[in-house]
ROZA-997683 format. One record per residue: residue in three letters; x, z, y of N, C-alpha, C, O in turn; residue number from 0. Coordinates in steps of 0.2 Angstrom, whole numbers, plus 5000, padded with zeros to 4 digits. Each point is the difference from the previous one (the first is absolute). Example, Ala and Ser with C-alpha at 12.3 -4.5 7.8 and 13.67 -1.06 7.14 Angstrom:
BEGIN
<ALA; <5066; 5039; 4972>; <4996; 5000; 5006>; <5004; 5000; 5006>; <5005; 5003; 4999>; 0>
<SER; <4993; 4993; 5006>; <5004; 5001; 5006>; <4996; 5003; 5005>; <5003; 5001; 5006>; 1>
***
This chain:
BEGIN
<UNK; <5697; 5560; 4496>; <4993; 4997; 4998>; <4997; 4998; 5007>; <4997; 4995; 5000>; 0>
<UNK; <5005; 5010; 5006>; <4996; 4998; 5004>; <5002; 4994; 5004>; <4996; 4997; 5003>; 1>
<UNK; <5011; 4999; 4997>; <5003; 4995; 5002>; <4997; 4995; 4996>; <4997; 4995; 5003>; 2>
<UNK; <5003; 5006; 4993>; <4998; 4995; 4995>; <4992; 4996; 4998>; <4999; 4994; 4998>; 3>
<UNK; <4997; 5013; 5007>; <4995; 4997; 5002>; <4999; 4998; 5004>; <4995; 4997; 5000>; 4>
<UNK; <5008; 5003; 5007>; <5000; 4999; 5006>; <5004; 4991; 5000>; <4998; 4995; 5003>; 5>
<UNK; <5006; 5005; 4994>; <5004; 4991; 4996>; <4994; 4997; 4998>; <5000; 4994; 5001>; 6>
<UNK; <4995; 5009; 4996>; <4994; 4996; 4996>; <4995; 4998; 5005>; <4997; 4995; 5001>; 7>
<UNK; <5004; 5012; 5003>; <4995; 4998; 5006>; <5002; 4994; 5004>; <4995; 4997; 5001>; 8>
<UNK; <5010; 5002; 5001>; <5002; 4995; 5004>; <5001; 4993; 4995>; <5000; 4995; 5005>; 9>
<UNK; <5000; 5002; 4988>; <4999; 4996; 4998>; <4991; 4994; 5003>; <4995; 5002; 5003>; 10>
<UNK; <5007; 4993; 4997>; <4994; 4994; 5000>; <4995; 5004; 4995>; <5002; 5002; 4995>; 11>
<UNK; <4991; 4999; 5006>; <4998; 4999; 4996>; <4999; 4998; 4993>; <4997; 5004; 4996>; 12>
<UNK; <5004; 4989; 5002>; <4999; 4997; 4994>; <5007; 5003; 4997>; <5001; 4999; 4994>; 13>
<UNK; <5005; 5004; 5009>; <5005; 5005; 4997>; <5000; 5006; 4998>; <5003; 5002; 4995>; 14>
<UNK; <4992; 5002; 5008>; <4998; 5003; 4997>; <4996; 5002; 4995>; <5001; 5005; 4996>; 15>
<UNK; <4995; 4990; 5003>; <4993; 5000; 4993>; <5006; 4997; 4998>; <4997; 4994; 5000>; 16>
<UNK; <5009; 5005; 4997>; <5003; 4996; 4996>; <5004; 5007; 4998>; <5000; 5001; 4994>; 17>
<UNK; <5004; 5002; 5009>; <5003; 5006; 5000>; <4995; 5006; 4994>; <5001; 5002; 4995>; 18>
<UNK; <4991; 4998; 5009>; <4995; 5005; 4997>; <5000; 4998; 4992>; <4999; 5004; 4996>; 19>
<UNK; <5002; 4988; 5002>; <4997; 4998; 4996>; <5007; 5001; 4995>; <5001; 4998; 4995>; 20>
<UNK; <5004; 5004; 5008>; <5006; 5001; 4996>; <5001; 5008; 4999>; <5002; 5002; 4995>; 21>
<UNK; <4996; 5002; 5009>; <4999; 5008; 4999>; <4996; 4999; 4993>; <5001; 5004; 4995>; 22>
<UNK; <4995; 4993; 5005>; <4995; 5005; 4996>; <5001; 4997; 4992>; <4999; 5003; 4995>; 23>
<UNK; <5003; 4989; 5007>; <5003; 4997; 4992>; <5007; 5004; 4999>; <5003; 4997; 4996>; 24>
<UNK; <4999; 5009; 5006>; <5005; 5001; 4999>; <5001; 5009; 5000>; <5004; 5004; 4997>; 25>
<UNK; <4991; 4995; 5006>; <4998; 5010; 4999>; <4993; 5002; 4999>; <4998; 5006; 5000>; 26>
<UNK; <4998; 4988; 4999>; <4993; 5001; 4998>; <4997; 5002; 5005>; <5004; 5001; 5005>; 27>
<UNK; <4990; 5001; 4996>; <4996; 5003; 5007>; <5002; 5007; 5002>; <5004; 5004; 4997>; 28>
<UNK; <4993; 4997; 5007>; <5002; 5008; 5002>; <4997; 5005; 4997>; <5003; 5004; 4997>; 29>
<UNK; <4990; 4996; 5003>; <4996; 5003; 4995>; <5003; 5004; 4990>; <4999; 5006; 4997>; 30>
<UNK; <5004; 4989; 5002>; <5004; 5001; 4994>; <5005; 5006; 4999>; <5005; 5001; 5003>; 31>
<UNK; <4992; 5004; 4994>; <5006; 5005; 4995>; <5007; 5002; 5000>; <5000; 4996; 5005>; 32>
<UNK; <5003; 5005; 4994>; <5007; 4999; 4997>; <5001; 4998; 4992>; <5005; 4997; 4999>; 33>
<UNK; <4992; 5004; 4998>; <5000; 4999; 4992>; <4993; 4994; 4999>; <4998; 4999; 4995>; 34>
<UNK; <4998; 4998; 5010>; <4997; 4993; 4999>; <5007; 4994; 5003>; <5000; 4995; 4997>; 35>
<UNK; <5005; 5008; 5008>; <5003; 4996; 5002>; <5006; 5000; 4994>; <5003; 4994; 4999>; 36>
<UNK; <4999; 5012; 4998>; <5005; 4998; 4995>; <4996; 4996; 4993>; <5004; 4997; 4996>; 37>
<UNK; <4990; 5003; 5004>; <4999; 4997; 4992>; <5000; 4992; 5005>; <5003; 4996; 4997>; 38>
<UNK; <4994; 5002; 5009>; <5002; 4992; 5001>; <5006; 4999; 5002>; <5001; 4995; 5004>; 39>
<UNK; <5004; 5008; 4995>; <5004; 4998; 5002>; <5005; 5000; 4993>; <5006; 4997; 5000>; 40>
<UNK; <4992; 5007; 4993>; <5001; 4997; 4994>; <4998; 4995; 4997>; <5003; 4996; 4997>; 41>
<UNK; <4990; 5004; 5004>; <4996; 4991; 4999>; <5004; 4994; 5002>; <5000; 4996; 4996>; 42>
<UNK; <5004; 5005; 5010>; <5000; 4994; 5003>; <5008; 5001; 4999>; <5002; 4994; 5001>; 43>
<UNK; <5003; 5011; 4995>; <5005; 4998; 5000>; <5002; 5001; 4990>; <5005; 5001; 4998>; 44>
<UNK; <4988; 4999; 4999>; <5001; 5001; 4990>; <5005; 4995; 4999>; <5002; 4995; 5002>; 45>
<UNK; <5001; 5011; 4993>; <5006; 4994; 4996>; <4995; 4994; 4994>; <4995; 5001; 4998>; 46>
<UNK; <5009; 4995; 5001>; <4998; 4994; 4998>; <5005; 5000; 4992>; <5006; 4997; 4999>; 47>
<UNK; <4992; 5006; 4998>; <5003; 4999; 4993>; <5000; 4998; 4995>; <4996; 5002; 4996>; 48>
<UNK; <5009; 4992; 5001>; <5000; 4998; 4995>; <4997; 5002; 4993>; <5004; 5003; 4996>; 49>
<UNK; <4991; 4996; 5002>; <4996; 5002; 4993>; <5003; 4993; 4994>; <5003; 4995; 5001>; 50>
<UNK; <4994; 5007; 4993>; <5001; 4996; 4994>; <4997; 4994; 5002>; <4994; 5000; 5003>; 51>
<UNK; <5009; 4994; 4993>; <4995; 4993; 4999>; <5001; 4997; 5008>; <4996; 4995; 5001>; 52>
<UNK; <5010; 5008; 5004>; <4999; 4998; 5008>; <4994; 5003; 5004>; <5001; 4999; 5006>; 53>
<UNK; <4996; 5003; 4992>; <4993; 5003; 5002>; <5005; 5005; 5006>; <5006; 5002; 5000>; 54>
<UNK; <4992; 4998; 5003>; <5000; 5006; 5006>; <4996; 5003; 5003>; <4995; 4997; 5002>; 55>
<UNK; <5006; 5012; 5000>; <4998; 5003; 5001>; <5002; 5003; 5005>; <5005; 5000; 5003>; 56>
<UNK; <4988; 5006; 4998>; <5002; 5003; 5007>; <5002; 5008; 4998>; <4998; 5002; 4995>; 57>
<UNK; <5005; 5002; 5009>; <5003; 5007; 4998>; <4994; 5003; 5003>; <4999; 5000; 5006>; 58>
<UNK; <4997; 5002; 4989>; <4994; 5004; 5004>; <5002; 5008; 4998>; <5002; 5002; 4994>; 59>
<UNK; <4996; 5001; 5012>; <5001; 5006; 5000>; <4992; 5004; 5002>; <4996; 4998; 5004>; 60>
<UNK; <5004; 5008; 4992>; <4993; 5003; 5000>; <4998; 5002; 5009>; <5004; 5005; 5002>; 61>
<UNK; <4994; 4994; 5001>; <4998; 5003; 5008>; <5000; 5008; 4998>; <5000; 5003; 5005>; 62>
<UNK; <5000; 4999; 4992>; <5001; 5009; 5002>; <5010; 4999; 4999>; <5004; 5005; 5001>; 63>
<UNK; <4997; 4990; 4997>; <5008; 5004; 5000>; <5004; 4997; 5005>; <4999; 4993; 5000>; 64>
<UNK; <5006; 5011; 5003>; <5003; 4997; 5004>; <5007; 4996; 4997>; <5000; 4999; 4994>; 65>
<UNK; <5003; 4998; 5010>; <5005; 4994; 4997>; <5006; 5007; 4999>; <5004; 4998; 4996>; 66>
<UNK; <4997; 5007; 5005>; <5007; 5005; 5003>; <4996; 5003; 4991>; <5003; 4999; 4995>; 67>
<UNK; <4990; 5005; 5006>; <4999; 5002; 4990>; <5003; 4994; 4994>; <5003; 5002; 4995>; 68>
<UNK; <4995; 4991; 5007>; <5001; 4997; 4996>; <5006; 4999; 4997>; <5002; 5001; 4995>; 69>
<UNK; <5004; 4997; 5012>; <5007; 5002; 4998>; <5003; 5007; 4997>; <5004; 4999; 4996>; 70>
<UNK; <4994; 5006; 5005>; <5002; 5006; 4995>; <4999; 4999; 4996>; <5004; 5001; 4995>; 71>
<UNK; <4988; 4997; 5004>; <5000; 5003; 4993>; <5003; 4993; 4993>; <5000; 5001; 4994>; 72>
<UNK; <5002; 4993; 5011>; <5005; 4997; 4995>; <5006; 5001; 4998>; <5002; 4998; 4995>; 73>
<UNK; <5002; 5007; 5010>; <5006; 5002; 5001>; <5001; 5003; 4991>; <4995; 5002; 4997>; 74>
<UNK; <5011; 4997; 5000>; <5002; 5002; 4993>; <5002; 5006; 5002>; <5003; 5000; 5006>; 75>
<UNK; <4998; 5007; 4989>; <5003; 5006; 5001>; <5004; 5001; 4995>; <4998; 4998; 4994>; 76>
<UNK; <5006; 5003; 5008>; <5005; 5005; 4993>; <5001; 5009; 5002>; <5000; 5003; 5005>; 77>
<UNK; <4999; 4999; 4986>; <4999; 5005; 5001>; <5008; 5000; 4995>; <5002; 4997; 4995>; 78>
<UNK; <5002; 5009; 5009>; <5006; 4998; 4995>; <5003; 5010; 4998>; <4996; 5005; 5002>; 79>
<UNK; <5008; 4996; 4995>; <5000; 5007; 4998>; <5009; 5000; 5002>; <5004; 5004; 4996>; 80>
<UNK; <4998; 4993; 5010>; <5006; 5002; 4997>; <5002; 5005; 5005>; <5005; 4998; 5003>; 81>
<UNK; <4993; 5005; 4998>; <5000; 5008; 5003>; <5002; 5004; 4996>; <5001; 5006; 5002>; 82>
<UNK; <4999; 4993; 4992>; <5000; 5002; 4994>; <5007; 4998; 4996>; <5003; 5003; 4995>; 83>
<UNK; <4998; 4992; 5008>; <5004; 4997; 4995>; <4996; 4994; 4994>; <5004; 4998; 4995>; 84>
<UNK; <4992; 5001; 5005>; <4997; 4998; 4990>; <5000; 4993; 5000>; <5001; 4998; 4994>; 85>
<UNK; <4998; 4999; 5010>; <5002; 4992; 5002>; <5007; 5000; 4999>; <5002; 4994; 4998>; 86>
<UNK; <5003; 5010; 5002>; <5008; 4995; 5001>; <5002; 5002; 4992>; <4998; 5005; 4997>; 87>
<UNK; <5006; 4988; 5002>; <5001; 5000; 4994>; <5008; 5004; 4999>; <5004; 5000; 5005>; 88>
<UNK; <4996; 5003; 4989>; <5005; 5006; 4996>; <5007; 4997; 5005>; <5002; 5003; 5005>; 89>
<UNK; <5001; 4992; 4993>; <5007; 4998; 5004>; <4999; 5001; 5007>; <5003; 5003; 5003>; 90>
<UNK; <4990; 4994; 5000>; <5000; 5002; 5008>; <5002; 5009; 5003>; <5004; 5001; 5004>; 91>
<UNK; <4992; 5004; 4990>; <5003; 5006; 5002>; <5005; 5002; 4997>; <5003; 5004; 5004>; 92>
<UNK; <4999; 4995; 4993>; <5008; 5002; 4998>; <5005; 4997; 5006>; <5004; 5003; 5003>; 93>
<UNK; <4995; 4990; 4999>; <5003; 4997; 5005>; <5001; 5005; 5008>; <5005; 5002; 5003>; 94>
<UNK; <4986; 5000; 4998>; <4998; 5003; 5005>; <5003; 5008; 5000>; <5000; 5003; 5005>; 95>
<UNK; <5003; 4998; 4989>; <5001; 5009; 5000>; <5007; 4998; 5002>; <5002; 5003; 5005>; 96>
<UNK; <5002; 4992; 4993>; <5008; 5002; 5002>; <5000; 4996; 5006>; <5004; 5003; 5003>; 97>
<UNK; <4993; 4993; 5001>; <5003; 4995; 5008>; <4996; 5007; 5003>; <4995; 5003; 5000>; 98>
<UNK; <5012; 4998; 5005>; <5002; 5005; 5005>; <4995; 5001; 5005>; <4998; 5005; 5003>; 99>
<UNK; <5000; 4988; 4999>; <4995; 5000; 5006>; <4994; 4998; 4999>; <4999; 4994; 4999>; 100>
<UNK; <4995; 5012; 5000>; <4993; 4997; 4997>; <4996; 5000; 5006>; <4997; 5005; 5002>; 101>
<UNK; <5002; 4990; 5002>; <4995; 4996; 5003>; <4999; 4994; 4998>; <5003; 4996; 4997>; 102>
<UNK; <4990; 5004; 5005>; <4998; 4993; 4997>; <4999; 4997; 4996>; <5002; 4995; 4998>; 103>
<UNK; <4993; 5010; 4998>; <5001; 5001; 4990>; <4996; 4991; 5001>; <5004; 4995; 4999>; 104>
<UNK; <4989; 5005; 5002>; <4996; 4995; 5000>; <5005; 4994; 4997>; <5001; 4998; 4995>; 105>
<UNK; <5003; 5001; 5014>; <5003; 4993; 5001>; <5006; 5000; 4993>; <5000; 4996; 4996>; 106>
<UNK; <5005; 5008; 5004>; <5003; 5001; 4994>; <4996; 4996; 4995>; <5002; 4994; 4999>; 107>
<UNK; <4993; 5010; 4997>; <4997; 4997; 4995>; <4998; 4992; 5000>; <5002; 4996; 4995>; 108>
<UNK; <4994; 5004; 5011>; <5000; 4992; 4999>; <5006; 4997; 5000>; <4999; 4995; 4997>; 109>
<UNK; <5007; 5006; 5006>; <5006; 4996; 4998>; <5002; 5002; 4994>; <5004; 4996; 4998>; 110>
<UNK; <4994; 5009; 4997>; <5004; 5002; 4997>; <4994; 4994; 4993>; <5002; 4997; 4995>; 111>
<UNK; <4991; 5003; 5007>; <4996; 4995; 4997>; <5005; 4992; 5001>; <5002; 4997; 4995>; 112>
<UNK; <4997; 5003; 5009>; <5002; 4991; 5003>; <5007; 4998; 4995>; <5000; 4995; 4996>; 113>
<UNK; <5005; 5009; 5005>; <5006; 5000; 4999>; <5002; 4999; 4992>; <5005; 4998; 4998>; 114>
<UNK; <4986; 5005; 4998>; <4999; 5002; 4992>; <5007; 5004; 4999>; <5004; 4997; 4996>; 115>
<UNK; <4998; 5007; 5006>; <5005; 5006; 5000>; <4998; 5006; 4992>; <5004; 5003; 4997>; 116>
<UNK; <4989; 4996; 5002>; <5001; 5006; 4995>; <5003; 4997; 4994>; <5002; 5004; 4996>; 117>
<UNK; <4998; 4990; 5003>; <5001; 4996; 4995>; <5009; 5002; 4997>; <5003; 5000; 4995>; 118>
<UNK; <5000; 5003; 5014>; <5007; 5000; 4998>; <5000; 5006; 5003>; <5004; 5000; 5005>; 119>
<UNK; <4994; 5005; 4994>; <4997; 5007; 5006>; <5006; 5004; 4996>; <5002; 5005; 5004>; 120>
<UNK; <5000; 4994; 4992>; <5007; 5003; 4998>; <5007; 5000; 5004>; <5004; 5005; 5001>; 121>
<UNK; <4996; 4989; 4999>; <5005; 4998; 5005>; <5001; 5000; 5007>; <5005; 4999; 5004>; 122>
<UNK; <4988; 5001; 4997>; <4999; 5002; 5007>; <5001; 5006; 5002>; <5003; 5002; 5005>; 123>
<UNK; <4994; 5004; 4991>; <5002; 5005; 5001>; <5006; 5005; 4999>; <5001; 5004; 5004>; 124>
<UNK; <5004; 4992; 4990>; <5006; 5001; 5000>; <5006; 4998; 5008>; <5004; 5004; 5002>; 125>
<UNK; <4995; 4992; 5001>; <5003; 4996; 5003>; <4997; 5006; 5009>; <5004; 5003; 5003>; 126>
<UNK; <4989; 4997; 4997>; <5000; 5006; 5004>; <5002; 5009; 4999>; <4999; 5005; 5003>; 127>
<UNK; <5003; 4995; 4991>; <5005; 5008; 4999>; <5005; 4998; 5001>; <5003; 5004; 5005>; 128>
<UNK; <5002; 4991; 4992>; <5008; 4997; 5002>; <5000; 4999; 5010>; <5004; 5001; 5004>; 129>
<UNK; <4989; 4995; 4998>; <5003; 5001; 5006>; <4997; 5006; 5005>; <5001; 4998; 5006>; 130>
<UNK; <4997; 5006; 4995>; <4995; 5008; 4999>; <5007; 5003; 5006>; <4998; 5001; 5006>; 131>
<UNK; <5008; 5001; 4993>; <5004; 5001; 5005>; <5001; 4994; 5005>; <5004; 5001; 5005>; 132>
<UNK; <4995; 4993; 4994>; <5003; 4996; 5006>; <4992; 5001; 5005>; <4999; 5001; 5006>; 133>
<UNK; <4996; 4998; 4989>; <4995; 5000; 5006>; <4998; 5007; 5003>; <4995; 5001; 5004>; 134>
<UNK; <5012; 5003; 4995>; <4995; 5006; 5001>; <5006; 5003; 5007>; <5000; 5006; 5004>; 135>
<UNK; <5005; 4989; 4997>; <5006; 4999; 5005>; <4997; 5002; 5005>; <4994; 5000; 5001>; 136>
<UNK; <5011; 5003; 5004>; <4995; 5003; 5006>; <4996; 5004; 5001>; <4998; 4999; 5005>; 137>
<UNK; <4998; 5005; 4990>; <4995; 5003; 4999>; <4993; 4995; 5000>; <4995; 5001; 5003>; 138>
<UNK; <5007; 4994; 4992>; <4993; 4996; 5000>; <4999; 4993; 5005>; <4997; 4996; 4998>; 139>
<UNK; <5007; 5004; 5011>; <4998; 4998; 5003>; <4999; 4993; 5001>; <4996; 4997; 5004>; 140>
<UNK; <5010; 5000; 4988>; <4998; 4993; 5001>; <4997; 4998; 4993>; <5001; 4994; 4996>; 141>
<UNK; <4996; 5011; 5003>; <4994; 4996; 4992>; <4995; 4996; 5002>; <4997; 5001; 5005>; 142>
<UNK; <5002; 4996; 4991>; <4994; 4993; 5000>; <4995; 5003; 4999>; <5001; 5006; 4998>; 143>
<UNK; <4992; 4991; 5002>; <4994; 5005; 4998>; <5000; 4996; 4991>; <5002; 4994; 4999>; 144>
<UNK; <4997; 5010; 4998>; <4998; 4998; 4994>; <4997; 4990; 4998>; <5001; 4996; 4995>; 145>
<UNK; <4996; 5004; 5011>; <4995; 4991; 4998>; <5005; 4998; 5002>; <5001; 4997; 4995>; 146>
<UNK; <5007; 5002; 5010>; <5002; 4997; 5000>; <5004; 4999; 4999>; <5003; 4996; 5002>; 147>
<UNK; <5001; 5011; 4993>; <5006; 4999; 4995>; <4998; 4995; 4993>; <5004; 4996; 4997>; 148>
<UNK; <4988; 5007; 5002>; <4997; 4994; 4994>; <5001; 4993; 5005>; <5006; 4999; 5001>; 149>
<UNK; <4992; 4999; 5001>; <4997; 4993; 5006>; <5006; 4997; 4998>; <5001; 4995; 4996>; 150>
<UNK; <5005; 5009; 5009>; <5006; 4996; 4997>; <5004; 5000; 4994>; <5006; 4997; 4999>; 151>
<UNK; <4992; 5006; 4996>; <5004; 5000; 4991>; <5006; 5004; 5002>; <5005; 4997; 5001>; 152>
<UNK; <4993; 5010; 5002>; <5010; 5001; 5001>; <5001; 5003; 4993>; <5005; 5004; 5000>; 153>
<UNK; <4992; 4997; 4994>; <5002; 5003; 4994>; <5006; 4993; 4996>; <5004; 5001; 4996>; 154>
<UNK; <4994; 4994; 5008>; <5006; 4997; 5001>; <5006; 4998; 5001>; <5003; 4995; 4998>; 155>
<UNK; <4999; 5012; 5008>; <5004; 5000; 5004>; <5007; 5003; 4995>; <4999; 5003; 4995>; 156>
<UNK; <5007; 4996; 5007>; <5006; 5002; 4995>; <4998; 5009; 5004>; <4998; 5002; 5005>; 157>
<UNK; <5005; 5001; 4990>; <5001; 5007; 5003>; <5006; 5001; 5005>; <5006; 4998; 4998>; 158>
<UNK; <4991; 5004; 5009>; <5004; 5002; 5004>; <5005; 5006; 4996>; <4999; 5003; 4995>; 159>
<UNK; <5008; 4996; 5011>; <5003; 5004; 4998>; <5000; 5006; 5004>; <4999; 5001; 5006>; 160>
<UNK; <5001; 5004; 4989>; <5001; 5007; 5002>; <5003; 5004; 5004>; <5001; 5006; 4999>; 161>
<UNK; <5002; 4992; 5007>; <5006; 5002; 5003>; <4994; 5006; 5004>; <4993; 4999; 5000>; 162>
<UNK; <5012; 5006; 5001>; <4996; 5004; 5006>; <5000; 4998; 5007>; <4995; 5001; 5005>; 163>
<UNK; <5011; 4995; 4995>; <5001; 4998; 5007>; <4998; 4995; 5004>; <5000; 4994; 4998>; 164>
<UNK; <4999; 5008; 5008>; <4998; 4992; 5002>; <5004; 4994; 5001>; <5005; 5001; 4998>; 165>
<UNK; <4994; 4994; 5004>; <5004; 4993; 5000>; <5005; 5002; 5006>; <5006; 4998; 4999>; 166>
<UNK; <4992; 5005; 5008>; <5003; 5002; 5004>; <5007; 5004; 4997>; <5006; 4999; 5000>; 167>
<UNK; <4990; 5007; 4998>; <5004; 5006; 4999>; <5005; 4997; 4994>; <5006; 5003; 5000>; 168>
<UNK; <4993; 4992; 4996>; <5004; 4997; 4996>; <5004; 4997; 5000>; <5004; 5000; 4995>; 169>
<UNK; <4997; 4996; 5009>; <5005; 4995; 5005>; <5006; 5005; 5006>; <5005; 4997; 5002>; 170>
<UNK; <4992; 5008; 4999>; <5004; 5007; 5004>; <5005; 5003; 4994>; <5006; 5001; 5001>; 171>
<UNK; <4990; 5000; 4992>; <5007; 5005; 4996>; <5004; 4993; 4998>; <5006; 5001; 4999>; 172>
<UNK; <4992; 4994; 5000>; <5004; 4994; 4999>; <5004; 4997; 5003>; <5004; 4995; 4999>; 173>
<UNK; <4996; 5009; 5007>; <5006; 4998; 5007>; <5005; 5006; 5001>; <5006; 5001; 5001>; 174>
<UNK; <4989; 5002; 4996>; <5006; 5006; 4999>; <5003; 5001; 4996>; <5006; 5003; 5001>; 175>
<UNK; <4992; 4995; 4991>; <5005; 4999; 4995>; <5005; 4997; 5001>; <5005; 5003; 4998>; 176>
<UNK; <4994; 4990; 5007>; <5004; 4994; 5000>; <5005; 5004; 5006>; <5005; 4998; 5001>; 177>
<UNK; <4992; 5007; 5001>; <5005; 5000; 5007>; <5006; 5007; 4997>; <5006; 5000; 5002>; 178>
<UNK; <4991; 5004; 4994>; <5003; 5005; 4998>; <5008; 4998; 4993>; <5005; 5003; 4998>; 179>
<UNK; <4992; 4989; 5000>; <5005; 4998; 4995>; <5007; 4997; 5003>; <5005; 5000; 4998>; 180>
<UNK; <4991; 4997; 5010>; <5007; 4997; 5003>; <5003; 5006; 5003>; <5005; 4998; 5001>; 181>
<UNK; <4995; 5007; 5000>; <5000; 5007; 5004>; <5007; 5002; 4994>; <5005; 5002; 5002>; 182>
<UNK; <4992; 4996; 4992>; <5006; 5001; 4996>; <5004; 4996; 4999>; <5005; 5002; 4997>; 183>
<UNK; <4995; 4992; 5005>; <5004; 4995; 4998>; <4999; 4995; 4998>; <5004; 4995; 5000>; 184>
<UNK; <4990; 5004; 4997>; <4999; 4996; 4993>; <4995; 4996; 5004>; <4998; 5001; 5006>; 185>
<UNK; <4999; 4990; 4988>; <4996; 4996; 5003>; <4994; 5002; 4999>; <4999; 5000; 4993>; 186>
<UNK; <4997; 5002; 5010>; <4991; 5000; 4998>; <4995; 4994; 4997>; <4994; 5001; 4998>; 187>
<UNK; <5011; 4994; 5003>; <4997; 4993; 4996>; <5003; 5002; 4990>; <4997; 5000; 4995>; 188>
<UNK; <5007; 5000; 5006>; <5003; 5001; 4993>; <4998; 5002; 4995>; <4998; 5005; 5001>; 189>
<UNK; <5000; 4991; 4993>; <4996; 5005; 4995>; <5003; 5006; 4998>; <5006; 5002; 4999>; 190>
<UNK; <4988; 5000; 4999>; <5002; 5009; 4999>; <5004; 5000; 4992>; <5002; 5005; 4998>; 191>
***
């Protein structure tokens, strides 16, 4: 501040009273309040809104209330009960009791609204029992969260196969098959 006046100090004078004359159009006088300066400084910046018949108007607000009351108490609430559960429809909990990994119930549901899943929540549900061991490979580690096994329709997925073993460990007994039949003699391409 104090540079600031010392810059003004040093201005021509008719720069000055031109500077003074833009302080005060800009912050009102000094004398002024904090709440005389916020009410001219919504005066001078009212919204101008469209009314019926072109008619235009101005967004007047009561001087006892601030602009931060006003926004609140326009803000919409939802009061919802699903801590309870009473909002999710029948197919969503039956869904929700058998999928292995329950985070996420919220976003779930709304995928599971989006997707209108309860309509076929039979077959959505059958489809996570049939796949219930592949997601549960590893101990869990590479299951989807619930929204986005709905998100991508995996109850359209063919059912994975069953092996216990992994693809590695797969291709290992399968070298060995093949190495134990030459071992005897025989071709390991050959049908059996």
């Amino acid at each position: 501040m104090l540079r600031i006046a010392k810059a003004i100090e040093s201005l021509p004078p008719e720069a000055r009273e031109r500077v003074a004359i833009w302080t005060r159009r800009t912050y009102g006088p000094r004398d002024q309040t904090g709440a005389e300066r916020a009410q001219r400084y919504r005066d001078s910046h009212a919204v101008t809104l469209p009314l019926r018949n072109g008619v235009t108007g101005r967004d007047e607000t009561p001087p006892n209330v601030t602009v931060k009351e006003r926004d609140e108490s326009q803000k919409r609430t939802k009061v919802s009960n699903n801590s309870q559960g009473l909002d999710y429809t029948p197919g969503f909990r039956s869904f929700w009791s058998f999928y292995p990994k329950r985070v996420g119930k919220g976003e779930a549901f709304k995928a599971w609204t989006k997707s209108n899943c309860e309509v076929i929540s039979e077959v959505v549900v059958k489809a996570v029992r049939e796949q219930i061991a592949y997601l549960n490979r590893e101990g869990g580690k590479f299951t989807p969260l619930p929204a986005t096994w709905v998100n991508q329709r995996r109850w359209e997925d063919e059912p994975p196969t069953a092996s216990g073993l992994s693809e590695k460990t797969a291709g290992n007994v399968e070298s060995l098959r093949r190495a134990a039949i030459r071992l005897k003699g025989g071709d390991p391409d050959a049908p059996a």
